[in-house]
Backbone as CSV, one residue per row, in Angstrom:
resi,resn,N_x,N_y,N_z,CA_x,CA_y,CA_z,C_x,C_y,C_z
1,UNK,0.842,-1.212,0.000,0.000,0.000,0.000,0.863,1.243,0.000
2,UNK,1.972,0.893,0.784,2.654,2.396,1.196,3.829,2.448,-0.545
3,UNK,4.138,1.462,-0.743,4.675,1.335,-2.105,4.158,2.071,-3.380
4,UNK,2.946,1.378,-3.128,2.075,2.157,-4.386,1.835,3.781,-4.235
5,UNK,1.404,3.800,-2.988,1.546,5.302,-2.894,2.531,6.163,-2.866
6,UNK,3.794,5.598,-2.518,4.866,6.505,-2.545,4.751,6.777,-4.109
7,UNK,4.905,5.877,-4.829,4.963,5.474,-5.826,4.322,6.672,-6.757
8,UNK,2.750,6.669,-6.385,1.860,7.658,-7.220,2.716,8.877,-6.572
9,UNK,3.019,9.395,-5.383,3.147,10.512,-5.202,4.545,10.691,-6.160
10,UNK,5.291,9.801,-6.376,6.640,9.929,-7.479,6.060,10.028,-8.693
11,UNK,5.101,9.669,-9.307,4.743,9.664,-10.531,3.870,11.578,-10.620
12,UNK,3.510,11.544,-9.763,2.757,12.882,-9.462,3.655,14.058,-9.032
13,UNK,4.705,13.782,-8.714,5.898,15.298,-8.479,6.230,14.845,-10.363
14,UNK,6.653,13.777,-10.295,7.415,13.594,-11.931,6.998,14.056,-12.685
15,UNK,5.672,13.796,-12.769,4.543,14.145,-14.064,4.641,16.115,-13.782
16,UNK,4.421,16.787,-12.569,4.112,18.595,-12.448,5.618,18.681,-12.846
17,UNK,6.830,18.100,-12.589,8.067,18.299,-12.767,8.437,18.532,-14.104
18,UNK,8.089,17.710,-14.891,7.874,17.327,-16.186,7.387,18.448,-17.185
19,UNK,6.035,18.798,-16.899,5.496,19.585,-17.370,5.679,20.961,-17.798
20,UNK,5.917,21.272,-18.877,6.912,23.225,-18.932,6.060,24.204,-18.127
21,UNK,6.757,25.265,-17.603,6.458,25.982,-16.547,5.794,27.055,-17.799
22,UNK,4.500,27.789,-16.950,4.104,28.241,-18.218,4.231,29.997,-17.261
23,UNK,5.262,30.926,-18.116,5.717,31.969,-17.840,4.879,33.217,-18.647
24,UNK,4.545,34.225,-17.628,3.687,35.662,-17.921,3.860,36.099,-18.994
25,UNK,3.136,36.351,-20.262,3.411,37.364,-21.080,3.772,38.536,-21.274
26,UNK,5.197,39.145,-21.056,5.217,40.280,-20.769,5.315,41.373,-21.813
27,UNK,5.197,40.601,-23.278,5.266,41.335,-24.119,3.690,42.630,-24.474
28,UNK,4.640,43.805,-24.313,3.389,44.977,-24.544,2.689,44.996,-25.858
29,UNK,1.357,45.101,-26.179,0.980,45.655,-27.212,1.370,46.929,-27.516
30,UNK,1.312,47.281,-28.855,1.661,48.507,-29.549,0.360,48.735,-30.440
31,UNK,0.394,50.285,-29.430,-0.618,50.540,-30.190,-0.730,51.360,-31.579
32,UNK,-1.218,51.364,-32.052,-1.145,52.438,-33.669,-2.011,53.156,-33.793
33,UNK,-1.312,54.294,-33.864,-1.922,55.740,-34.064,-2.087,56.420,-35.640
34,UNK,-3.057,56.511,-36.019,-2.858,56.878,-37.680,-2.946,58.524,-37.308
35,UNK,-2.178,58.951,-37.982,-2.519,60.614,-38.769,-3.025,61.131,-39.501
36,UNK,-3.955,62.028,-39.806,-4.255,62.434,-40.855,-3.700,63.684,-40.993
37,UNK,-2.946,63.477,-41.577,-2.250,65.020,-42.252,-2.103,65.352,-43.824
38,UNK,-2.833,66.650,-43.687,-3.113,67.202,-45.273,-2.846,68.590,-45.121
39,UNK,-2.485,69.160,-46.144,-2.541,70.262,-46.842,-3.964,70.987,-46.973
40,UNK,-3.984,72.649,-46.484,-5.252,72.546,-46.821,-5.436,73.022,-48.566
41,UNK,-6.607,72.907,-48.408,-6.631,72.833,-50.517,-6.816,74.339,-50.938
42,UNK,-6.821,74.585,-52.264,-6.735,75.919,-52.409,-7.926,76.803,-52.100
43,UNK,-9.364,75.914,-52.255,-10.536,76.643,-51.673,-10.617,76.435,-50.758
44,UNK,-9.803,76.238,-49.582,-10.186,76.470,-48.212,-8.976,77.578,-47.659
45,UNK,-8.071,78.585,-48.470,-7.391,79.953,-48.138,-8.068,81.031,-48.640
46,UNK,-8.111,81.854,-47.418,-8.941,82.939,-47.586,-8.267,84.205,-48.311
47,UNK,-9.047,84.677,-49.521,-8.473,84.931,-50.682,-9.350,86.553,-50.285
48,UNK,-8.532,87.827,-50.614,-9.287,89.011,-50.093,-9.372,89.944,-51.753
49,UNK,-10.028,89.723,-52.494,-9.876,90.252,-53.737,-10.093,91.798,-53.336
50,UNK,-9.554,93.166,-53.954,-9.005,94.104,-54.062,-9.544,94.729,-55.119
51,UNK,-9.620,96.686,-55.463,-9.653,96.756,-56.687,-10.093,97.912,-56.542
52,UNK,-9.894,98.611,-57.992,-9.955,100.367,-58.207,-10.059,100.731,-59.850
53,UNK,-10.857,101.489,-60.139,-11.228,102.225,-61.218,-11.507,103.505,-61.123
54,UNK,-10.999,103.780,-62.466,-11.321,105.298,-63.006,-11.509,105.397,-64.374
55,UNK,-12.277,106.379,-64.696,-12.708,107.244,-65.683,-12.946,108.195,-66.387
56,UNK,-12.133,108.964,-67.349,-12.240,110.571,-67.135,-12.093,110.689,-68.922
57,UNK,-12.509,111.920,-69.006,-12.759,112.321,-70.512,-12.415,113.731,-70.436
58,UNK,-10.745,113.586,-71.407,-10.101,114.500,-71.285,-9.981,115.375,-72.810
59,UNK,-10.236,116.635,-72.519,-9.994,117.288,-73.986,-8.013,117.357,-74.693
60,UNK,-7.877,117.046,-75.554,-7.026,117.011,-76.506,-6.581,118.274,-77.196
61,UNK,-5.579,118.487,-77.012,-5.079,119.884,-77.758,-5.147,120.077,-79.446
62,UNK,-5.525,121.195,-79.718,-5.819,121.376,-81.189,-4.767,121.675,-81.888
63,UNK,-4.306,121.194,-82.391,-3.397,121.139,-84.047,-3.891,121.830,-84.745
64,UNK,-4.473,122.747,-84.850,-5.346,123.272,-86.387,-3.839,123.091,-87.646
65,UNK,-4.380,123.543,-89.034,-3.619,123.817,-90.086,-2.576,124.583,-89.988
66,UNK,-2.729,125.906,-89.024,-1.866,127.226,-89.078,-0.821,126.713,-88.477
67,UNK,-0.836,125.721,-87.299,0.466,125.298,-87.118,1.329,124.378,-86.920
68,UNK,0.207,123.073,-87.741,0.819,122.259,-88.686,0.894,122.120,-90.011
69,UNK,0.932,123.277,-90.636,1.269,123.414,-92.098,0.136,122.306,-92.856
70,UNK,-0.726,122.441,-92.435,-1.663,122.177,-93.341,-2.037,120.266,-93.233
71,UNK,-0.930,119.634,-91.997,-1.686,118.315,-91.920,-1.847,118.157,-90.419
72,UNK,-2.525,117.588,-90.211,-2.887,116.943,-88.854,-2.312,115.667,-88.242
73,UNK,-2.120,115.350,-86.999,-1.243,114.523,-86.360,-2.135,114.058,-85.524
74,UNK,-3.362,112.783,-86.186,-4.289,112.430,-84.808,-3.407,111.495,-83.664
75,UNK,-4.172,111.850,-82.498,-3.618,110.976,-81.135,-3.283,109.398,-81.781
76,UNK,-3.986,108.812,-82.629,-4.211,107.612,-83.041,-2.887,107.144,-83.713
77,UNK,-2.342,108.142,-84.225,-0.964,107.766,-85.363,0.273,107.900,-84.334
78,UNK,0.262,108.977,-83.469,1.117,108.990,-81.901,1.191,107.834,-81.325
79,UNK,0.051,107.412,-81.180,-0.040,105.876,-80.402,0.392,104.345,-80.904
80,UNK,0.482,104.674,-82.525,0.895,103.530,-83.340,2.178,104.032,-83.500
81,UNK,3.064,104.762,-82.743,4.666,105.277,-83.393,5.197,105.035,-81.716
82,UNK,6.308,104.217,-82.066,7.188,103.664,-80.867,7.005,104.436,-79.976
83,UNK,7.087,106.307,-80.484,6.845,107.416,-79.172,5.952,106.733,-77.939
84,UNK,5.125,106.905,-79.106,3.369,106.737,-78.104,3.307,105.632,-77.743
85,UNK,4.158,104.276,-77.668,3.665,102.766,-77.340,4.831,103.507,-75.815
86,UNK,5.980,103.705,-76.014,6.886,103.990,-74.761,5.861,105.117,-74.152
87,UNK,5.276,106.057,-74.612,4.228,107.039,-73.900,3.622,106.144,-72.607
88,UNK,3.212,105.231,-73.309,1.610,104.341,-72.563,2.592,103.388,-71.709
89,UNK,3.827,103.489,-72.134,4.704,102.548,-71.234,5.161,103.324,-70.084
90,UNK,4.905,104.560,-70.093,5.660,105.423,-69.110,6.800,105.287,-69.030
91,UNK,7.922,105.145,-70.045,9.076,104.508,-69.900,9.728,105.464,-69.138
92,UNK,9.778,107.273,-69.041,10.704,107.828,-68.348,10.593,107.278,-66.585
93,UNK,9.731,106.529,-66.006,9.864,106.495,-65.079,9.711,104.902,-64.358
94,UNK,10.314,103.660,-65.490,11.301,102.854,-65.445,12.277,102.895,-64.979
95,UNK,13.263,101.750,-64.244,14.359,101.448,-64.457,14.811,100.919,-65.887
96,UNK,14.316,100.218,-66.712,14.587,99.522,-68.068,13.212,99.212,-68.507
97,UNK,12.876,98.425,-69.658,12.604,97.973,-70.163,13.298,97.077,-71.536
98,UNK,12.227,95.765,-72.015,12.652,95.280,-73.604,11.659,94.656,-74.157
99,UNK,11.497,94.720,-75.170,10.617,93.649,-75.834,10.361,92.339,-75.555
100,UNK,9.533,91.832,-75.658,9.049,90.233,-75.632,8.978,89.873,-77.257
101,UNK,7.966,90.608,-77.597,7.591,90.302,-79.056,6.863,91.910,-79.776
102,UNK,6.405,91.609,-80.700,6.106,92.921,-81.529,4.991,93.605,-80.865
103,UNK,4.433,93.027,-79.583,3.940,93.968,-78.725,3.561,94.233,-77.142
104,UNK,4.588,93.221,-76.665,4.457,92.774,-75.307,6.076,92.908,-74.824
105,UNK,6.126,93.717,-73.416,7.201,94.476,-73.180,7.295,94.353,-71.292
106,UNK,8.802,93.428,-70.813,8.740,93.412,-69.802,9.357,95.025,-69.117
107,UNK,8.615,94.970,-68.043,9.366,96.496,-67.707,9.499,96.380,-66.513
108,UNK,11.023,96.732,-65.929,11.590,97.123,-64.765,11.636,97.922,-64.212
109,UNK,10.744,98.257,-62.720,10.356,99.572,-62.183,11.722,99.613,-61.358
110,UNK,11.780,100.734,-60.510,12.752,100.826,-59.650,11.997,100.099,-58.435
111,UNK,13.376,99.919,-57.421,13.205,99.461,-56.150,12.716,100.349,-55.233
112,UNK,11.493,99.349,-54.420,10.649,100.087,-53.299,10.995,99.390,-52.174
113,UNK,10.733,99.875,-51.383,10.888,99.349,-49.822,9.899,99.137,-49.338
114,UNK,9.704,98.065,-48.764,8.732,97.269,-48.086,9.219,96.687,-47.466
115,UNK,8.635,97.628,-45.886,9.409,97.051,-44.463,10.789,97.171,-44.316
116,UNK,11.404,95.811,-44.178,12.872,95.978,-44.303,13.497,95.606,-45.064
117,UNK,12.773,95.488,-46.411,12.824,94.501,-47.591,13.163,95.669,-49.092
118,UNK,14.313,95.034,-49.910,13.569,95.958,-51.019,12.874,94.998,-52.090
119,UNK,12.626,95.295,-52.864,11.843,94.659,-54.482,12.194,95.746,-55.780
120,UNK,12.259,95.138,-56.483,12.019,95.657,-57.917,10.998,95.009,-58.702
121,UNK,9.736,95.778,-58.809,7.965,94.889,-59.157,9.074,95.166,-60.835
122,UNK,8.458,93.649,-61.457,8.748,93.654,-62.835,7.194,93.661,-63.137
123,UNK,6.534,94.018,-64.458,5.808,94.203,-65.021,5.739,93.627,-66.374
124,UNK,5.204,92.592,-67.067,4.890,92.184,-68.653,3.591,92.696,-68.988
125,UNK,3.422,93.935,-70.048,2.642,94.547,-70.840,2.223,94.514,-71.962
126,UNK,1.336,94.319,-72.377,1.001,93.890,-73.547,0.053,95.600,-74.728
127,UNK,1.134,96.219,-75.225,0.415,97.225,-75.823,-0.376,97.003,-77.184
128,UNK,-1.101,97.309,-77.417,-2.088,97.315,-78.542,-2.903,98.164,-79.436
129,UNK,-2.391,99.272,-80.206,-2.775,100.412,-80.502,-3.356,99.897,-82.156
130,UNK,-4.498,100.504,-82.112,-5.788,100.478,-83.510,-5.754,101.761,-83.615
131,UNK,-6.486,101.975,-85.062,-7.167,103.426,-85.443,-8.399,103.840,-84.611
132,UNK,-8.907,102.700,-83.657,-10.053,102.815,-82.952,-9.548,103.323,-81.641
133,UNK,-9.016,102.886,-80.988,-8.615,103.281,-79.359,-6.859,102.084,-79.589
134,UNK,-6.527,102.110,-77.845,-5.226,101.732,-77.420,-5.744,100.960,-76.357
135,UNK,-4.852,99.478,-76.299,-5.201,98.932,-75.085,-3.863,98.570,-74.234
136,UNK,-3.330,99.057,-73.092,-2.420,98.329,-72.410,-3.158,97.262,-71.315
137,UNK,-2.609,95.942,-71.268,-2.951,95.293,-70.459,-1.445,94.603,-69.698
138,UNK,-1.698,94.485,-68.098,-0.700,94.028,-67.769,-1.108,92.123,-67.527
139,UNK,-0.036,91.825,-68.058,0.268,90.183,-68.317,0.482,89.548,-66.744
140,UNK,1.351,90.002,-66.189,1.768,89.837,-65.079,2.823,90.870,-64.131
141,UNK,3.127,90.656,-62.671,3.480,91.308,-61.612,3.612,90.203,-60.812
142,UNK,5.474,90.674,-60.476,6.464,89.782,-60.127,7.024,90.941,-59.360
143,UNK,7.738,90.319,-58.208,8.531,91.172,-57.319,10.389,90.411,-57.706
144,UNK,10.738,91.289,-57.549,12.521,90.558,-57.549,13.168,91.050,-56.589
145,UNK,13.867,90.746,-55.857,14.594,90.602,-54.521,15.522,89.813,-53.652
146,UNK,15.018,89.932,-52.232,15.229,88.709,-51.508,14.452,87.216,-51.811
147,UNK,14.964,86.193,-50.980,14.049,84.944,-51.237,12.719,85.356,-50.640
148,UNK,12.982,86.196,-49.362,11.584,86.222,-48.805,10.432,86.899,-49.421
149,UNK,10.997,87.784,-50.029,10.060,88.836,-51.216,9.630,87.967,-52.506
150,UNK,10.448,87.127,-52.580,10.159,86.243,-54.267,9.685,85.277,-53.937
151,UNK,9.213,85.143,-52.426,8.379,83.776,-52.428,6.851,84.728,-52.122
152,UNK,6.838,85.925,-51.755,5.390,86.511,-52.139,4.925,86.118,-53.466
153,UNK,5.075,86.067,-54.209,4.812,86.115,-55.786,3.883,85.243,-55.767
154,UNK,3.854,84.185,-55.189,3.186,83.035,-54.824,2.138,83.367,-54.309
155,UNK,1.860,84.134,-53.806,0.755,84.203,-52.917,-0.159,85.809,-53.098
156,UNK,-0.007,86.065,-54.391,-1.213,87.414,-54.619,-1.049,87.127,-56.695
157,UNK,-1.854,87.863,-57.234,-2.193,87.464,-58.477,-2.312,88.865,-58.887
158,UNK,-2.022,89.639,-60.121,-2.697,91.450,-59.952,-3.147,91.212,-61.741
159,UNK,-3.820,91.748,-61.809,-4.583,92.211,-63.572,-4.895,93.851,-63.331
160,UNK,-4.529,94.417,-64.658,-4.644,96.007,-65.134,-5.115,95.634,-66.427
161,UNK,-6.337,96.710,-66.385,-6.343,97.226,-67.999,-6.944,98.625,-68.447
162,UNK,-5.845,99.074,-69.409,-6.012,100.832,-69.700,-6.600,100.774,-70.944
163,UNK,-8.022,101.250,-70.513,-8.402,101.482,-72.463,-8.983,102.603,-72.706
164,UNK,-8.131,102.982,-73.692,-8.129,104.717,-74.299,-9.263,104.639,-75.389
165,UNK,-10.128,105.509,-75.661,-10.629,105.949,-77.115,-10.536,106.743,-77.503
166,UNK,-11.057,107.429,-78.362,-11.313,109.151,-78.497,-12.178,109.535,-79.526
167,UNK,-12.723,110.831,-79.523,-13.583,111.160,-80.479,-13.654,112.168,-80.824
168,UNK,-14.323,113.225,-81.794,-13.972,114.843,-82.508,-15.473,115.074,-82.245
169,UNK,-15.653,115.859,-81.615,-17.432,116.567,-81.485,-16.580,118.630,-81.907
170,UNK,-17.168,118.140,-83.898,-16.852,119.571,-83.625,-15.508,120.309,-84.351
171,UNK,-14.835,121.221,-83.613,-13.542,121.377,-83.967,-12.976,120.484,-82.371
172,UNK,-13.339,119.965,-81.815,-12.899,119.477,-80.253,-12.628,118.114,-80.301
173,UNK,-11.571,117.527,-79.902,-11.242,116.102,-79.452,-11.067,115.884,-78.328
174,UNK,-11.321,114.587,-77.885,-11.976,114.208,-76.364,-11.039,112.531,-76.460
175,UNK,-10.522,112.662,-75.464,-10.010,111.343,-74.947,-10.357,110.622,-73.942
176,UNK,-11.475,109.295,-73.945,-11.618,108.657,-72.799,-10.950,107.526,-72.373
177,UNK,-10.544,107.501,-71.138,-9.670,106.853,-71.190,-10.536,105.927,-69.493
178,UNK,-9.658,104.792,-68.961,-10.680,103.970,-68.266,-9.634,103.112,-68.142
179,UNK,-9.708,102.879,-66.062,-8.541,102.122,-65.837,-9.098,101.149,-64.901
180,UNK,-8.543,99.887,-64.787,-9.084,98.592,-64.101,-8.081,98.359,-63.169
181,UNK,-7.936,98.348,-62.206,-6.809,97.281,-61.434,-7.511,96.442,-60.274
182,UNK,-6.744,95.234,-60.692,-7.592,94.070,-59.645,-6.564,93.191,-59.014
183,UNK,-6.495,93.040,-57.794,-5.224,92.452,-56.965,-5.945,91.196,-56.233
184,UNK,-5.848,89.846,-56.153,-6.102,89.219,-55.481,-4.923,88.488,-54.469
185,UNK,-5.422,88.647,-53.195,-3.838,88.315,-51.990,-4.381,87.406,-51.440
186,UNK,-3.527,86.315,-50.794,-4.126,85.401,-50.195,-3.571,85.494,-48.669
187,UNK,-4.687,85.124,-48.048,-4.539,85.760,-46.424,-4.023,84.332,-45.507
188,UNK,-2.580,84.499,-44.980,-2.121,83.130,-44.452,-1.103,83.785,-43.680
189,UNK,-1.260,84.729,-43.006,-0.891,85.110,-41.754,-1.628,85.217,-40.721
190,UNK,-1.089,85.256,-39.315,-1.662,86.112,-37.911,-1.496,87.112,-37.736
191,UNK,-2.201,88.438,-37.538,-3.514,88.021,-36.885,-4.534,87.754,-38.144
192,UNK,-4.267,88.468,-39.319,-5.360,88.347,-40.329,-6.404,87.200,-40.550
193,UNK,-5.626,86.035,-40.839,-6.256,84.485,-40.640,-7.154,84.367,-39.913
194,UNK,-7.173,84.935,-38.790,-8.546,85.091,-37.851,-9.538,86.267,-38.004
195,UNK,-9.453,87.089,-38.763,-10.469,88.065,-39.128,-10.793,87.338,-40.126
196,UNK,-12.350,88.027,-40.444,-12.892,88.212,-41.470,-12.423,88.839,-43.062
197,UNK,-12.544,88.212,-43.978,-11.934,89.152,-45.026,-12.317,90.628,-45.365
198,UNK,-13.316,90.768,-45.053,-13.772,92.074,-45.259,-12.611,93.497,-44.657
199,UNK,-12.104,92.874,-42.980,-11.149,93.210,-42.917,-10.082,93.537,-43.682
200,UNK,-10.023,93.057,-44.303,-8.708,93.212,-45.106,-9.249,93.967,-46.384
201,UNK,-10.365,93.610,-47.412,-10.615,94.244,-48.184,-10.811,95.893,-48.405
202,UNK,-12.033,96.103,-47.209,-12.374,97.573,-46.955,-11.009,98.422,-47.367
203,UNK,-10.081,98.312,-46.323,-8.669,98.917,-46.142,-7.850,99.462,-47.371
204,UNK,-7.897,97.956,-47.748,-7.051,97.814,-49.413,-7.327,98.270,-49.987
205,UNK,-8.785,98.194,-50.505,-9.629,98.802,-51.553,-9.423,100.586,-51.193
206,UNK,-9.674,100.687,-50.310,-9.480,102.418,-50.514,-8.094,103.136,-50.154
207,UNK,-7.141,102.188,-50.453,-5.383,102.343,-50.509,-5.360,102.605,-51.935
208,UNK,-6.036,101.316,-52.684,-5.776,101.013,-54.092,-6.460,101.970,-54.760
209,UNK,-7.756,102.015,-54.228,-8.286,103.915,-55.033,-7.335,105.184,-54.762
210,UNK,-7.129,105.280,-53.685,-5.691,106.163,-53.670,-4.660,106.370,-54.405
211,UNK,-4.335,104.955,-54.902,-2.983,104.931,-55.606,-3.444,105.426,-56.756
212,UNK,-4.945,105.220,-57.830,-5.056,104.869,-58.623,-5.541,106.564,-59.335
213,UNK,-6.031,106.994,-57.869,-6.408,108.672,-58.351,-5.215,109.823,-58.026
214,UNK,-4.211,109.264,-57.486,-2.612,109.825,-57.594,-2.218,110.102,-58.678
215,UNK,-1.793,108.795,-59.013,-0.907,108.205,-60.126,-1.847,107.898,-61.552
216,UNK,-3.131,108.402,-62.018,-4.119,108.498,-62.988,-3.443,109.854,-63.812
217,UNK,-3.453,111.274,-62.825,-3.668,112.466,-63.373,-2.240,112.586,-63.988
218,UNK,-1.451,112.135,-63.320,0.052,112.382,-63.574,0.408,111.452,-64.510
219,UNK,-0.137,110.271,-64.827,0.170,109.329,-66.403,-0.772,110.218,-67.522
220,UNK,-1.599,111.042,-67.489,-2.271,111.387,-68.499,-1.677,112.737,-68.800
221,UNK,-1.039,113.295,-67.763,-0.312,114.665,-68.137,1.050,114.917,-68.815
222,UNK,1.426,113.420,-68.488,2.875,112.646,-69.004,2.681,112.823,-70.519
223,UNK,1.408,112.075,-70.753,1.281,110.875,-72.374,0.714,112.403,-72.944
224,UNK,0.172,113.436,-72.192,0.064,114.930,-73.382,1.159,115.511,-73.773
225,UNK,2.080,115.329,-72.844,2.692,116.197,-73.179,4.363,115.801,-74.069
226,UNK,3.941,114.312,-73.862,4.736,113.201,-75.139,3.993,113.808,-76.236
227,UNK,3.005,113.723,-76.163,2.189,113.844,-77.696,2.584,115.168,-78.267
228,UNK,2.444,116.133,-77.609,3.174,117.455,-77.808,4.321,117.676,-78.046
229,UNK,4.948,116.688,-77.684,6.810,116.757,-77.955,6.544,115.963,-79.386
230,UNK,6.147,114.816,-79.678,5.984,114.120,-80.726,5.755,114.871,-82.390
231,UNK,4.601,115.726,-82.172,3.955,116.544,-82.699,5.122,117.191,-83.518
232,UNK,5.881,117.991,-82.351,7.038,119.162,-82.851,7.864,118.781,-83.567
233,UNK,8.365,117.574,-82.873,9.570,116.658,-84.010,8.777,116.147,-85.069
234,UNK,7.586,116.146,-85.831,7.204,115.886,-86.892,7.411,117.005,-87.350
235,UNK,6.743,118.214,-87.036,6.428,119.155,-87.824,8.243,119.404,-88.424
236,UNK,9.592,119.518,-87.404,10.762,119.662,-87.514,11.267,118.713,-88.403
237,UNK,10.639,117.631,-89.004,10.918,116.525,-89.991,10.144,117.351,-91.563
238,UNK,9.111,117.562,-91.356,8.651,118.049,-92.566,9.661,119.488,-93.127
């Protein structure tokens, strides 16, 4: 009896002895975290469009016969003669300009200061003179500079357009002339980003009428008085 039982109790340590020890899992789960990270898209930057016009109908100086010997020099033939395309270019108050093609002309303003920054705004113009009226349109507006100034470029868009006509009521000629400028900036700073755009527009918009009723009277007093210089050196050719 005591045999057998020792016995089982040997078979019974042997057998738990035997058996692999079964050890804690200590290995951690890992957990996974996804991201969603995006870019936001272009219709979700708040874009503050800008803008200024004018209009004015200006009388034209008379040429009669007596003192152009008997021919006339309309605004229209001024405007089709290199004079009058550099007239509408304002070239005296360039840094440079050059051609693109037989009627589109990049032009280099001088350097402005902005902030602590300078730029030189380049300008591509596209002139277009008919027996009917003259159209300058600007192509594009580019800043040149620093990196930090030439990475603005990126981030505002500008369109101009100057369109001249004219007409004779009479012995009288009349020049109308009619100017567009439209700036769109995109708003991706603080604090702005958190206002409203209107903020930003109101402001601009009556900066940009400012600029536009400045710098209007003084391009049209320019391009008369080209035309008047133009005039003389014909008559001094005949």
């Amino acid at each position: 009896m005591l045999t057998i039982k020792w016995h089982g109790r040997g078979q019974g340590c042997a057998s738990f002895l035997s058996s692999p020890i079964l050890k804690p899992n200590t290995r951690k789960k890992t957990k996974v975290i996804k991201l969603n990270i995006s870019t936001p898209s272009e219709s979700n930057v708040k874009k503050a469009n800008l803008s200024a016009t004018r209009k004015e109908r200006i009388k034209l100086p008379n040429y009669d016969d007596d003192c152009c010997g008997g021919k006339t020099f309309h605004i229209s033939e001024f405007l089709c003669h290199p004079s009058g395309i550099q007239a509408m270019l304002n070239t005296s108050s360039l840094q440079s300009f050059q051609a693109l093609d037989t009627n589109t002309y990049r032009c280099f303003l001088p350097k402005v200061q902005l902030l602590n920054f300078e730029a030189a705004p380049v300008l591509d113009l596209r002139v277009t003179p008919t027996n009917e009226d003259c159209t300058v349109e600007m192509l594009s507006c580019k800043f040149e500079g620093s990196e930090i100034m030439e990475r603005q470029n990126n981030h505002f868009s500008a369109s101009m357009l100057n369109h001249m006509t004219w007409e004779t009521n009479g012995f009288e000629s009349f020049l109308e002339v009619e100017v567009k400028l439209n700036l769109t900036l995109e708003i991706y700073t603080r604090p702005f980003t958190m206002l409203p755009v209107s903020s930003v527009e109101r402001p601009g918009n009556l900066m940009m009428q400012a600029l536009v009723d400045r710098l209007f009277p003084l391009h049209i007093q320019q391009l008369l008085q080209d035309y008047d210089k133009w005039v003389h050196q014909q008559l001094d050719i005949l």
